[in-house]
C-alpha positions in Angstrom: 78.4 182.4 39.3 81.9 182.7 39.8 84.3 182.2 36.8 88.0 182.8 36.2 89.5 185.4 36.2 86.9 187.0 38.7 88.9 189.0 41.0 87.6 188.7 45.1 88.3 191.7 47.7 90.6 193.5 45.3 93.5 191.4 45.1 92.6 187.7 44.5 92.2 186.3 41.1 90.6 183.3 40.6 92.5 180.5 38.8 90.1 177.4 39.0 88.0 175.7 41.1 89.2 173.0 43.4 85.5 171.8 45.1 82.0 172.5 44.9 79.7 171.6 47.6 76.3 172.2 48.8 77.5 174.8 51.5 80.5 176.1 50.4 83.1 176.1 47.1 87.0 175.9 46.9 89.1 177.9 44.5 92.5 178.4 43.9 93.6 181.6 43.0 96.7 184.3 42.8 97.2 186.9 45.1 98.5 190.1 43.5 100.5 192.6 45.8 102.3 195.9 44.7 104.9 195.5 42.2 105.5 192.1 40.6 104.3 190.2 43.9 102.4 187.2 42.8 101.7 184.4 45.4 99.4 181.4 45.1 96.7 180.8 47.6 93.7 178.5 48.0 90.1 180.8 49.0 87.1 179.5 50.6 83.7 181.1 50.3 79.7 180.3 50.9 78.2 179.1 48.1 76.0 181.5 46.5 72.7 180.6 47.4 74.2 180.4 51.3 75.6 183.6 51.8 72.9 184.8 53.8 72.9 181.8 55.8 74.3 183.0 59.2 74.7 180.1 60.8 77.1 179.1 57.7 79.2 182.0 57.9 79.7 181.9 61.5 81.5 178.3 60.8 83.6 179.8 58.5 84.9 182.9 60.4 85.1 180.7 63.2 87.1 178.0 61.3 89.3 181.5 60.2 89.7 182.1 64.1 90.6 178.6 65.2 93.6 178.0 62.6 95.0 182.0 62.5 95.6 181.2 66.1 97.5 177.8 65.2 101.7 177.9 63.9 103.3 175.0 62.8 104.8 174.3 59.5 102.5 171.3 59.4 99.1 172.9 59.6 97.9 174.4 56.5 98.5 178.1 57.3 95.9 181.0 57.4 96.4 183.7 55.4 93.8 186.1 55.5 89.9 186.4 56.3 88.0 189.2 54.7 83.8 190.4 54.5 82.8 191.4 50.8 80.2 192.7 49.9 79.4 190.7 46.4 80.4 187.3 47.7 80.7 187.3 51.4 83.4 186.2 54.1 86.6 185.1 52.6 88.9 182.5 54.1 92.5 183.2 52.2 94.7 179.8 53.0 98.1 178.9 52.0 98.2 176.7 48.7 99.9 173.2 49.3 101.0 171.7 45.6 99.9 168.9 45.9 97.3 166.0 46.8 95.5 164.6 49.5 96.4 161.7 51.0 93.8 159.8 50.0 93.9 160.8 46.4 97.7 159.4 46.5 96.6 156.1 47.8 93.7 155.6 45.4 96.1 156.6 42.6 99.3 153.9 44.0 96.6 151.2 43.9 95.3 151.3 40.7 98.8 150.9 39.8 99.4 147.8 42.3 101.3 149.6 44.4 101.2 149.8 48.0 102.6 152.5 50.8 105.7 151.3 52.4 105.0 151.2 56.0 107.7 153.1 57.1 106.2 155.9 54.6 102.9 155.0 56.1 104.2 155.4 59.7 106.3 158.6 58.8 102.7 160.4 57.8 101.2 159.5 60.6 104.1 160.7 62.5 103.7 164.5 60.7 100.3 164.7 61.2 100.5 163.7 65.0 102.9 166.4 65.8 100.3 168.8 63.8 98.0 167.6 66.0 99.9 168.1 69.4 100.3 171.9 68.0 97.5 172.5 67.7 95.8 170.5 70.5 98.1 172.5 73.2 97.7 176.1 71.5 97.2 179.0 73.5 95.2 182.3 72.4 96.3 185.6 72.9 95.5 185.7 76.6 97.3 182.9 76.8 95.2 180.3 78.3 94.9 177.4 76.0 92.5 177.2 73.0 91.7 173.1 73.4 91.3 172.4 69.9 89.9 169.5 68.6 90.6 169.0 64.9 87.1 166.4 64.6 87.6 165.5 60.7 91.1 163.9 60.4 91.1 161.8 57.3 92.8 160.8 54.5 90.9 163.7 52.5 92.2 166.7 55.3 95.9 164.8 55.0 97.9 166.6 51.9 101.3 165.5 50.7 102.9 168.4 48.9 104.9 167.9 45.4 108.2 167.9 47.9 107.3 165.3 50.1 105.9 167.6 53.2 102.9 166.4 54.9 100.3 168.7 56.3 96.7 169.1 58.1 94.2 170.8 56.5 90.3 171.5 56.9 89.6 172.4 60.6 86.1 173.2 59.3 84.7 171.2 62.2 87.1 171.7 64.7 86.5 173.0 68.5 87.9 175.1 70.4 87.8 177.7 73.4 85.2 180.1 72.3 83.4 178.5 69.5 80.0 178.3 69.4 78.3 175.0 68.7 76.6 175.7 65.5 73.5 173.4 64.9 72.6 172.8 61.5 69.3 171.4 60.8 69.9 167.2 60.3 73.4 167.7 61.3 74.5 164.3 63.2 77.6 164.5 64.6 80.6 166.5 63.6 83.3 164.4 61.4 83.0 161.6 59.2 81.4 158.0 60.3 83.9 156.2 59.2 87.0 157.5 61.1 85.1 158.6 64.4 86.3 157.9 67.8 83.3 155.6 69.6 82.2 158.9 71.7 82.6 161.3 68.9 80.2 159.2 67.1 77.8 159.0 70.3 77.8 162.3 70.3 79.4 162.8 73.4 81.9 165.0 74.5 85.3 164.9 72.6 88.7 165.9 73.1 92.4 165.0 72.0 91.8 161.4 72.0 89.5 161.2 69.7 91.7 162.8 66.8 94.5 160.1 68.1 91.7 157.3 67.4 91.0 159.2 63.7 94.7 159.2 63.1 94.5 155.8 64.1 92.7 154.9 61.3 94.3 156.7 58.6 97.6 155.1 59.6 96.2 151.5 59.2 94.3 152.3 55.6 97.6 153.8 54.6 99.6 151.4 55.9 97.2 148.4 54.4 96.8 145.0 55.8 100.5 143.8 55.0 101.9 146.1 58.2 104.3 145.0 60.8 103.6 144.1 64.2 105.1 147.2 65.6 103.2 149.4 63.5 100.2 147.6 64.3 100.6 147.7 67.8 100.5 151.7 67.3 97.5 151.3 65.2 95.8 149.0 68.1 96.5 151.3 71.1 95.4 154.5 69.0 92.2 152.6 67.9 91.4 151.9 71.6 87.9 151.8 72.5 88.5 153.6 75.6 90.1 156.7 75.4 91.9 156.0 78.7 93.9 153.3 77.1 95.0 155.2 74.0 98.3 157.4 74.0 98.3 160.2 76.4 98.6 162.8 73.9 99.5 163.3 70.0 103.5 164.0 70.5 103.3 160.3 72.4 101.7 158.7 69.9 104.4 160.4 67.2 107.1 159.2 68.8 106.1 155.5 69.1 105.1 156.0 65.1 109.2 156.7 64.7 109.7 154.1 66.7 108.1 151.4 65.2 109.1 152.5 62.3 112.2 154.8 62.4 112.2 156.6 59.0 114.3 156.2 55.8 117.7 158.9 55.9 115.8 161.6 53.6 112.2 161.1 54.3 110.9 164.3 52.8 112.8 162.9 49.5 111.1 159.5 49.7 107.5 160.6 50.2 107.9 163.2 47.3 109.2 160.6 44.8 106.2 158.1 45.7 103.7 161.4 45.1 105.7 161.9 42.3 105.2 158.5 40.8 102.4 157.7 41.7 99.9 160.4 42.0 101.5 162.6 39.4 97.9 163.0 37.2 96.7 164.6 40.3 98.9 167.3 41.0 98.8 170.6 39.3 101.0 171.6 36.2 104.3 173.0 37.7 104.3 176.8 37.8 107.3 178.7 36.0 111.1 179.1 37.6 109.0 182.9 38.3 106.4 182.0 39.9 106.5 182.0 43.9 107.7 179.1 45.4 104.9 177.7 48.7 106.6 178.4 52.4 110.0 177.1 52.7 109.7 173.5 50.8 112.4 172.3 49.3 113.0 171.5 45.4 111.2 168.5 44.0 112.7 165.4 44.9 115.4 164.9 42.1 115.5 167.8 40.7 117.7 169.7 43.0 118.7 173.6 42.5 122.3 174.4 41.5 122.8 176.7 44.5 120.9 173.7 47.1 123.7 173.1 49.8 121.2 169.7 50.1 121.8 168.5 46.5 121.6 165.1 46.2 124.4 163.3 44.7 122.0 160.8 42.8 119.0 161.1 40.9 118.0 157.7 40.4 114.5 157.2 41.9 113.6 155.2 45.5 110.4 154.0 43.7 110.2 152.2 40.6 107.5 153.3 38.4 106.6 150.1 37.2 107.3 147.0 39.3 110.0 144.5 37.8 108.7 141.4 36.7 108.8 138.8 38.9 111.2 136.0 37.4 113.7 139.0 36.9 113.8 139.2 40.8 114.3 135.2 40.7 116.9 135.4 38.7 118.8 137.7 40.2 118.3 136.1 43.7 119.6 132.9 42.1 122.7 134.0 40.6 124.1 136.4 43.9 122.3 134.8 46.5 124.5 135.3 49.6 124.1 139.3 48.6 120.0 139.5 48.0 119.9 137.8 51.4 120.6 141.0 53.3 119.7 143.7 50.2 116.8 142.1 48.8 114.7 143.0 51.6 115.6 146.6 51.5 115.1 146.8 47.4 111.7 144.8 47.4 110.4 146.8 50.2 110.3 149.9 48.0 110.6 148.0 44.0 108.7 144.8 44.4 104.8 144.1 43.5 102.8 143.5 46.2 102.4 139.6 46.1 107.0 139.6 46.3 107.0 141.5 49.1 104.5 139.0 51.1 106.5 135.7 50.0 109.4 138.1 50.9 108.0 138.6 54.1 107.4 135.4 55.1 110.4 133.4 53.8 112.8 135.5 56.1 110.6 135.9 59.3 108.0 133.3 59.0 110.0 131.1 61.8 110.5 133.8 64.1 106.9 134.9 63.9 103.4 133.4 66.2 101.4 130.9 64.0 98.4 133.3 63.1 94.6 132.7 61.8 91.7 134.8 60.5 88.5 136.1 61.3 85.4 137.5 58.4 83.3 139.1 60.1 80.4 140.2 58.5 77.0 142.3 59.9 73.5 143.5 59.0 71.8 145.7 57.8 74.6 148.2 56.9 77.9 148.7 58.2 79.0 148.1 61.6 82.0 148.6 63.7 84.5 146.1 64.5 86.5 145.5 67.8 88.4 142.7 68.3 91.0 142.7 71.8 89.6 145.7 73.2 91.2 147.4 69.3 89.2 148.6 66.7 90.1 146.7 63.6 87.8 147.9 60.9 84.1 148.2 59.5 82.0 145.5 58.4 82.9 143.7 56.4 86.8 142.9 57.3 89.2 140.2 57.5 91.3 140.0 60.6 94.5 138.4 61.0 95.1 137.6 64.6 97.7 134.8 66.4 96.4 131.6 67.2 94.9 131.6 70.7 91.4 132.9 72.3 90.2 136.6 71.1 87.3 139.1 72.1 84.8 140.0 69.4 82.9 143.0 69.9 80.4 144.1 66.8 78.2 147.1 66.9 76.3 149.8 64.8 76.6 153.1 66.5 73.0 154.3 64.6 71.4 151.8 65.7 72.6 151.2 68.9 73.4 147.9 69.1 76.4 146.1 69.9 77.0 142.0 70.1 80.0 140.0 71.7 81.6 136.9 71.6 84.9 134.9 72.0 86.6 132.9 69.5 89.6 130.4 69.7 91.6 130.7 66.4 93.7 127.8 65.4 96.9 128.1 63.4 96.1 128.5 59.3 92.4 128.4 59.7 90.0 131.4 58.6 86.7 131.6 60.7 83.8 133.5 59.4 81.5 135.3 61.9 78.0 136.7 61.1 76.3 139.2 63.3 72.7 140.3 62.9 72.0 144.1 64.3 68.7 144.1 63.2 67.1 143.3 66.6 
């Protein structure tokens, strides 16, 4: 068994593990060159009893193939691949300090706090022009590699301690040349619940379905309190059809920024919310010595002497813990006329969750389309949930939708059956809607 301190292919020293799984385990550890080169990197091997499993270590060197062909500062870059004879192939990546997105989201909610959309949106944005790199690659030859990343999720999504945001884990990914490793009770590649309709089929996939994934990490990021622009994004990149989602990745980037163009320093933004809020998941700080990942910049508010970038203030964008409630009252009450246009801009970032909805609604509640909701639930299990052509959730989920007639499309992939209806939603009322899949 591997401990700390065990030292892979010559030069790699294990630090600690980072995940154990029944296939494969993830270390981080220190690369040692000549001299007094140190550099941190992240390892992937076969799990012990696995290392003679073929078919396993084909998906890793192929997985080494597909992202040494792929450059762009927001793909997690390959290092360095190696056999060895004690503990087989080697994947050597480069070590983002940091944590996933999902882990930063899990971590802000316990704490009541919620993404900012435009945070939310500026993710999304990153990850899509990942995506387009890596989705209009060419090899070597220089006919293009068409790969599919298959497994975009919150998990694969990491925000590094300086606010950068990159894609990780093409462990499932497709492209030009791979072989399609069958695995014995293998279903189809990805997880369930962020599949594109066909990937889940089993059909054929290609860029769209990663737009339809990325689709779905947007809105779970973005929660249920997002704006109608952003949700428009979310609607067309959850398409049902492929044909009616964005042409490619770069399009769908684009109308993120859009929707919601991003804050002046968004790099400095996003890394005080990790900061704040995931801060018991990220690794202790390494010395002034130690090397410093690719070319990220300081830690948001701690700026370097020498940074030509060096922010004239420290104070954070996030509060750490949200003020109280009747202090925001207050102050609204005694400089009124100014709150009216800052307020929004400080409760967007400070406020608790419940503030920023009566925010919300007291200053664009008349401008806005009278709206109602729809529960939907299903059995047995889980099932997907369509409504307007969009896919909206799984089972069971709450949409809010405007008042008027809208398409209802439920369905279980598994079991392969799908139900539809039409319901007329009336201003203020929530409807429930119960589906049975079992015949």
């Amino acid at each position: 068994m591997l401990q700390p301190g065990d030292r892979i292919g010559g030069r790699y020293v294990l630090e600690q593990r980072l995940g154990l799984g029944g296939m494969g385990e993830v270390w981080l550890a220190e690369l040692e060159g000549a001299g007094a080169f140190r550099r941190r990197v992240v390892l992937k091997m076969l799990a012990p009893e696995r290392r003679g499993d073929a078919p396993i270590a084909a998906m890793l060197a192929d997985e080494a193939r597909v992202v040494g062909a792929l450059h762009h500062p927001g793909i997690v870059a390959a290092l360095d691949y190696l056999e060895t004879e004690e503990h087989g192939p080697v994947f050597v990546l480069e070590f983002v300090d940091g944590a996933s997105l999902r882990t930063v989201l899990k971590l802000g909610r316990r704490q009541n706090a919620v993404m900012p959309e435009v945070l939310a949106a500026h993710i999304g944005a990153q990850v899509a022009h990942a995506l387009h790199a890596a989705h209009t690659a060419l090899g070597r030859d220089g006919r293009p590699l068409d790969v599919v990343h298959r497994d975009v999720t919150p998990d694969n999504v990491l925000l590094s301690r300086a606010g950068a945001v990159y894609l990780g884990d093409f462990g499932v990914a497709r492209a030009a040349g791979s072989a399609e490793i069958e695995l014995r009770d293998a279903g189809p590649k990805g997880k369930r619940g962020y599949m594109a309709p066909e990937q889940a089929r089993g059909g054929k996939v290609g860029p769209h379905a990663d737009i339809f994934s990325l689709g779905r990490v947007i809105a779970e990021a973005a929660d249920v309190d997002c704006g109608p622009a952003l949700r428009a994004v979310i609607e067309r990149a959850t398409a049902e059809d492929p044909r009616d989602r964005f042409a490619d990745a770069s399009e769908m980037a684009a109308a993120l920024l859009h929707a919601c163009p991003p804050p002046n320093d968004p790099d400095r933004a996003l890394a005080e919310w990790v900061q704040t809020y995931a801060a018991s998941a990220l690794l202790p700080a390494r010395s002034s010595a130690a090397p410093v990942p690719r070319s990220d910049p300081p830690p948001a508010g701690r700026p370097s002497a020498g940074d030509p970038r060096r922010l004239e203030r420290a104070e954070p964008l996030f509060a750490a813990v949200p003020p109280p409630r009747r202090r925001v009252l207050k102050a609204v009450a005694a400089t009124a006329a100014l709150l009216f246009l800052l307020l929004p801009v400080a409760l967007l970032f400070a406020a608790p969750r419940r503030a920023q909805r009566f925010l919300h609604t007291a200053i664009t509640g008349a401008l806005e389309p009278a709206h109602g909701r729809i529960r939907i639930t299903a059995s047995p299990g889980e099932a997907e949930v369509y409504v307007d052509g969009a896919f909206r959730g799984m089972t069971p989920v709450l949409v809010e939708v405007p008042s008027g007639n809208h398409s209802v499309r439920v369905g279980s992939v598994p079991l392969g059956r799908w139900r539809g209806m039409d319901v007329r939603v009336k201003d203020g009322i929530e409807y429930r809607v119960e589906v049975d899949l079992s015949r």
